[in-house]
C-alpha positions in Angstrom: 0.0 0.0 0.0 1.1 3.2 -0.9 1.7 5.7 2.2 4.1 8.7 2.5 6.3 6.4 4.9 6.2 4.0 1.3 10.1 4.2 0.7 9.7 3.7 -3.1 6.8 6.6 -3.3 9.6 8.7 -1.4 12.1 7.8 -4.1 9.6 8.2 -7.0 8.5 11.9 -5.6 12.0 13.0 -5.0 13.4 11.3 -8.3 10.5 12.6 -10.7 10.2 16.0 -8.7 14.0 17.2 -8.8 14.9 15.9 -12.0 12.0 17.3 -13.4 13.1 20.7 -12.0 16.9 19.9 -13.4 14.9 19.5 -17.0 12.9 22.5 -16.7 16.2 24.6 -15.6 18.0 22.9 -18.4 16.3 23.8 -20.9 16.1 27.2 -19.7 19.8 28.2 -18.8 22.4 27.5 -21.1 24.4 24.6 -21.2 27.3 25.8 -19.0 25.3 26.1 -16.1 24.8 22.0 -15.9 29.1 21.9 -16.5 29.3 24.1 -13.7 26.8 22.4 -10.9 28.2 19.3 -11.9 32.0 20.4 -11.5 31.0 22.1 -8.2 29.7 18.4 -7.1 32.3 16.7 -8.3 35.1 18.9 -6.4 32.9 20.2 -3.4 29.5 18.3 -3.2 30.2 14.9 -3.7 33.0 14.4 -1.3 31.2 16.3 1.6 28.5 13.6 1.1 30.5 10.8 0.9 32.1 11.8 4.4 28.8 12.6 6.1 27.2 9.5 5.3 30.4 7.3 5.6 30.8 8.3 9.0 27.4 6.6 9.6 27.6 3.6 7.7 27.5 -0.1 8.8 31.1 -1.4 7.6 30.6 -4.9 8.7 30.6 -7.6 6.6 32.7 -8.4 3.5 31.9 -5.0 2.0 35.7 -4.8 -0.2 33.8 -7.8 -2.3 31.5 -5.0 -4.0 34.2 -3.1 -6.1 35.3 -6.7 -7.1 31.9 -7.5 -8.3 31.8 -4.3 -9.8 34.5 -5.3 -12.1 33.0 -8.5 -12.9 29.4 -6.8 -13.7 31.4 -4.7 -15.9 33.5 -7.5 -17.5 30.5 -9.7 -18.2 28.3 -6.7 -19.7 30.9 -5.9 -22.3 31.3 -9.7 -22.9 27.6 -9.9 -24.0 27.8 -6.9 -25.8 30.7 -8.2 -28.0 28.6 -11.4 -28.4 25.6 -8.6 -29.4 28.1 -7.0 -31.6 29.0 -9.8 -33.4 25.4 -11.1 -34.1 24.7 -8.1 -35.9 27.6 -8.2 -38.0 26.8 -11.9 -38.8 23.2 -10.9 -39.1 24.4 -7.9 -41.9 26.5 -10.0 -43.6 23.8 -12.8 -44.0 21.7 -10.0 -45.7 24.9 -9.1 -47.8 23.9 -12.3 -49.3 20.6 -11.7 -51.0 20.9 -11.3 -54.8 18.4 -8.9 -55.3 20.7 -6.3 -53.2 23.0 -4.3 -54.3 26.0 -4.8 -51.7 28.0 -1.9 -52.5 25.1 0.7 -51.0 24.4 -1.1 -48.4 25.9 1.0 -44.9 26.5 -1.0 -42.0 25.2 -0.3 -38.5 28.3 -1.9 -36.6 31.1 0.5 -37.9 34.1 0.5 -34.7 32.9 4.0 -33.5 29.2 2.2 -32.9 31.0 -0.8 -31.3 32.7 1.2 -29.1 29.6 3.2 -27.9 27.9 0.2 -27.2 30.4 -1.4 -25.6 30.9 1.2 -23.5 27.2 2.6 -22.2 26.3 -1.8 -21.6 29.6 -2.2 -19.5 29.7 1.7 -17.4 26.2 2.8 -15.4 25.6 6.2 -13.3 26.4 4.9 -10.2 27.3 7.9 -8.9 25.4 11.2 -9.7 22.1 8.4 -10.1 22.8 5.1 -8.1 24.0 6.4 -5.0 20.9 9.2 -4.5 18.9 5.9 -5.2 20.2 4.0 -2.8 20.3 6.0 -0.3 16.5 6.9 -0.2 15.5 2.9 -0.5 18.5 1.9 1.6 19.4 4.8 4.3 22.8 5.8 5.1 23.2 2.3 7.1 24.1 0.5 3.6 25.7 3.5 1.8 29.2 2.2 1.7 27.9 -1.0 -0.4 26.8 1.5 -3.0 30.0 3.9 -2.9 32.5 1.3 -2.8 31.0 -0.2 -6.0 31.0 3.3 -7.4 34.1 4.8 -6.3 36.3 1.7 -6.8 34.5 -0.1 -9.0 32.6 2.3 -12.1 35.1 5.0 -11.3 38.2 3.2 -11.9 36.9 1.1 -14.3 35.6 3.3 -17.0 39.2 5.4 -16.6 41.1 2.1 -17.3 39.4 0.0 -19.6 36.5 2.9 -20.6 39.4 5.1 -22.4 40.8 1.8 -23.3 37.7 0.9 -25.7 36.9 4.5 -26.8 40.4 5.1 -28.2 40.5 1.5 -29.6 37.4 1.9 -31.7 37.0 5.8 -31.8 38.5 8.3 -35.0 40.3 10.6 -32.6 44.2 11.2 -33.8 44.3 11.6 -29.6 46.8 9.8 -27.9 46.3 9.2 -23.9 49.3 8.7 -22.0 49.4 5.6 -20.0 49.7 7.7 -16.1 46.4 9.5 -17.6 43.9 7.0 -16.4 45.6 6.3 -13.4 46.1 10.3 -12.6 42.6 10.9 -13.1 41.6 8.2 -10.4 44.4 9.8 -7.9 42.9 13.1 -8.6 39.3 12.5 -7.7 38.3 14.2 -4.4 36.0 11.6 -3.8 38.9 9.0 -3.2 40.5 11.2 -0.9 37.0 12.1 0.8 36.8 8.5 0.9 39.6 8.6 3.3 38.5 11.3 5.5 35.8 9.5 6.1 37.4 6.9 7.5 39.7 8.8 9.6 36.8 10.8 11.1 34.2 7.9 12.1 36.1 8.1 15.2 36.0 12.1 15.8 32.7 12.7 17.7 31.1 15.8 16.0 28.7 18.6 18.1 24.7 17.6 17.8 24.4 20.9 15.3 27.6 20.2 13.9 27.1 16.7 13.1 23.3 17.3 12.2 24.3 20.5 9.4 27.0 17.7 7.8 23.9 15.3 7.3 21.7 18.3 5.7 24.1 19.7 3.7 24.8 15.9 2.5 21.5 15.0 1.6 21.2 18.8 -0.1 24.2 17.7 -2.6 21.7 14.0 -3.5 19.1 17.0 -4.2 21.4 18.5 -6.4 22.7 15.4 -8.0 19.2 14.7 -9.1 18.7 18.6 -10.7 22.2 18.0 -12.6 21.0 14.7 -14.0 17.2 16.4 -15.4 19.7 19.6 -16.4 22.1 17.2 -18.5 18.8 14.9 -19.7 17.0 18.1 -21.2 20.1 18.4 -23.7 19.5 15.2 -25.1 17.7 15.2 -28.6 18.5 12.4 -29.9 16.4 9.5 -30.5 18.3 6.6 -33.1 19.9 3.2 -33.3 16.3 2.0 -31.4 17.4 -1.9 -32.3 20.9 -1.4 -31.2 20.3 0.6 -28.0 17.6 -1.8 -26.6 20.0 -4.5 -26.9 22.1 -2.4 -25.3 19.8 -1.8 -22.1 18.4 -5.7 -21.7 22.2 -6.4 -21.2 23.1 -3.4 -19.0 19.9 -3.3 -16.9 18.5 -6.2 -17.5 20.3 -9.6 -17.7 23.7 -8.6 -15.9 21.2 -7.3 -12.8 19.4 -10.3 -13.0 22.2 -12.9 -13.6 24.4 -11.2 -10.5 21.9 -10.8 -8.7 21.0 -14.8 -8.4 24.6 -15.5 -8.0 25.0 -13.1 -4.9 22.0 -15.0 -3.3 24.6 -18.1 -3.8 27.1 -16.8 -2.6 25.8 -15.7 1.0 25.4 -12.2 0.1 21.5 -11.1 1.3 19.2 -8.4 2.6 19.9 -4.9 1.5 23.6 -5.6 0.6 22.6 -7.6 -1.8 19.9 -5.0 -3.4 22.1 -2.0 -3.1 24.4 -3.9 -5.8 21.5 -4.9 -7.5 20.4 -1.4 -7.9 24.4 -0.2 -9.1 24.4 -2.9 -11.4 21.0 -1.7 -13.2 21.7 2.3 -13.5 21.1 3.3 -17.0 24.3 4.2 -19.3 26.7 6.7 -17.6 27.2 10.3 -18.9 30.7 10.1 -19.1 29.9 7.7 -21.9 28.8 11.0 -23.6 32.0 12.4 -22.9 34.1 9.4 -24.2 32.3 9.8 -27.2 32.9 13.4 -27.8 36.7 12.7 -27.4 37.1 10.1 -29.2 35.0 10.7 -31.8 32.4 7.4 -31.3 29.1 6.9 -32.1 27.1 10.2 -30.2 24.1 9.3 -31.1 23.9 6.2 -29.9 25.4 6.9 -26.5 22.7 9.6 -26.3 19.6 7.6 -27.0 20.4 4.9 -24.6 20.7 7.4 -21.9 17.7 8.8 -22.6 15.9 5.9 -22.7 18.4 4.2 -19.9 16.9 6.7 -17.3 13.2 6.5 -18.3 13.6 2.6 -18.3 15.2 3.1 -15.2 11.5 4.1 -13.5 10.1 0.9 -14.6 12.9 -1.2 -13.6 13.4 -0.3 -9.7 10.3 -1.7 -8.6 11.2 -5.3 -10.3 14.7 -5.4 -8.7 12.4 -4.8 -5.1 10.3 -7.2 -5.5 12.9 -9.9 -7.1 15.3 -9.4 -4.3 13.7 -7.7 -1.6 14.3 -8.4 2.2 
C-alpha cells in the first residue's frame, strides 16, 4: 500500500520532482550552467557527502567484495555486448547475401565507432550522480558504503582504465592518452580522498548541530545530484539506433542485474547488501559515456539515445529489482 512512509513513493516523488526541476532549468539556462553544478559536485558536493554519510555507515561484513563484483558486472556486460556486436555483424553480412541487393550501397550499423559506444554505455552505469541518490533513499545511510564502494572503486576506476581503453580503440580521434592519464585521473578524484576522511573521522565525535548541518548539507548535494542529471537529460535530442540501443539496455539493466543478482543470493550475500548492488548494477548508461564519445570521436548518437531511454527505463525497472530481491 502506498503511504508517505512507502520508501519507493519517497524515491519516486523525490526522483520525478527534482529531475524534473533539473529538465525544466535545463532547458532554460544554457548549457554551462549543468558543466558548472556538476563540477561544483564533483570537487565540493560529492566528497562532503560521501564523508557525512560514511561516517554513519555499517562497515561490517565483507563489504571490499563490492568493487570486485563491480568489475565483474562490468567485464560480463561488455562480454555480451561483444557477443551482441558480433550477431549483428553476422546478421548484416547474411543479408549481404541476398541477390536482389546491391552490396555496395548497403551502410552497415556496426562501424568501430558504434561498437565502441555500445560497448561502453552496456559495461559503465551512473552509479554515482544516479545510483547512490537511489540508494540512499531505499536503503538509508546504514548500507551507503555497499553503493560507494561499488561506485568509487569499481565504475570510477573502471571506466578510466578499460572505458578510455575501448573509446580510443574503436574511436577516430588522432588523440593519444598517456598511460599515467587513467591512473592520474583516479588519484585526482576528491572523492577517493574524501573517501579517506571518512574513514579517519568515524572516530571524531562531531557537536549535535555540527554533526546534524553535515547530514543536511549531505542530503542537499543527492538534491542537487538529481537537478544536474534532469539539467544534462533536457540536452539530449536524440532518439536513433532503437534496435541497437535496446539490446544495449536488456544487457546493461536487465540480464547482468538479474544474472548477478542470483549469484549473490549463492554466494551468502542477502538483505539490502545484496539489493544496493542490485540497484548499481541496473543504473542506465553513464554520462561520461557521452564524454568518451565526444573525445574520441564514437558513435554520439547512440550513447545519447540509450541514456535517454536508460533513465526513463530506469522508472520501470526499480520496482522489479524490489520485489525480485527484496528483504
Amino acid at each position: 500500500m502506498l503511504n508517505s512512509a512507502n520508501p519507493l513513493l519517497k524515491l519516486y516523488l523525490n526522483l520525478i520532482g527534482w529531475v524534473a526541476f533539473g529538465f525544466i532549468l535545463g532547458r532554460l539556462l544554457p548549457r554551462s550552467y549543468s558543466t558548472y553544478l556538476a563540477k561544483s559536485l564533483f570537487f565540493f558536493g560529492t566528497p562532503l557527502s560521501i564523508v557525512a554519510f560514511i561516517r554513519r555507515a555499517n562497515l561490517s561484513g565483507p563489504i571490499l567484495i563490492a568493487p570486485l563484483i563491480a568489475w565483474a558486472a562490468i567485464i560480463a556486460g561488455g562480454g555480451i555486448a561483444w557477443i551482441a556486436i558480433h550477431f549483428g555483424l553476422a546478421e548484416e553480412r547474411f543479408n549481404t547475401l541476398n541477390p536482389g541487393q546491391n552490396t555496395s550501397e548497403l551502410k552497415t550499423a556496426w562501424g568501430l565507432p558504434a561498437q565502441g559506444s555500445f560497448l561502453l554505455a552496456a559495461m559503465f552505469g551512473n552509479t554515482g550522480f544516479l545510483g547512490i541518490p537511489i540508494t540512499l533513499s531505499l536503503l538509508g545511510p546504514e548500507h551507503f558504503a555497499w553503493g560507494l564502494f561499488y561506485d568509487l572503486l569499481g565504475t570510477g576506476t573502471a571506466i578510466n582504465l578499460l572505458g578510455i581503453a575501448i573509446a580510443s580503440g574503436c574511436g577516430n580521434s588522432n588523440l593519444h592518452q598517456h598511460w599515467l592519464s587513467p591512473l592520474r585521473a583516479i588519484l585526482q578524484n576528491p572523492a577517493l580522498w574524501a573517501l579517506g576522511a571518512g574513514f579517519v573521522s568515524r572516530s571524531w565525535p562531531l557537536p549535535a548541530p555540527m554533526e546534524g548541518l553535515l547530514t543536511t548539507g549531505a542530503w542537499a548535494v543527492i538534491s542537487l545530484s538529481l537537478i544536474t542529471i534532469g539539467m544534462q537529460l533536457s540536452k539530449l535530442n536524440s532518439l536513433h539506433n532503437l534496435k541497437q540501443v535496446l539490446s544495449c539496455l536488456a544487457i546493461k539493466m536487465l540480464l547482468v542485474p538479474l544474472v548477478f543478482g542470483t549469484g549473490l543470493t549463492f554466494v551468502g550475500i542477502t538483505g539490502a547488501p545484496r539489493l544496493a548492488l542490485v540497484l548499481q548494477m541496473a543504473m542506465p548508461p553513464a554520462f561520461g559515456t557521452t564524454l568518451l564519445a565526444e573525445v574520441f570521436n564514437l558513435d554520439r548518437e547512440l550513447t545519447v539515445t540509450a541514456i535517454g531511454i536508460g533513465c526513463l527505463s530506469l522508472l520501470f525497472t526499480i520496482p522489479l529489482w524490489m520485489r525480485l530481491f527484496s528483504f
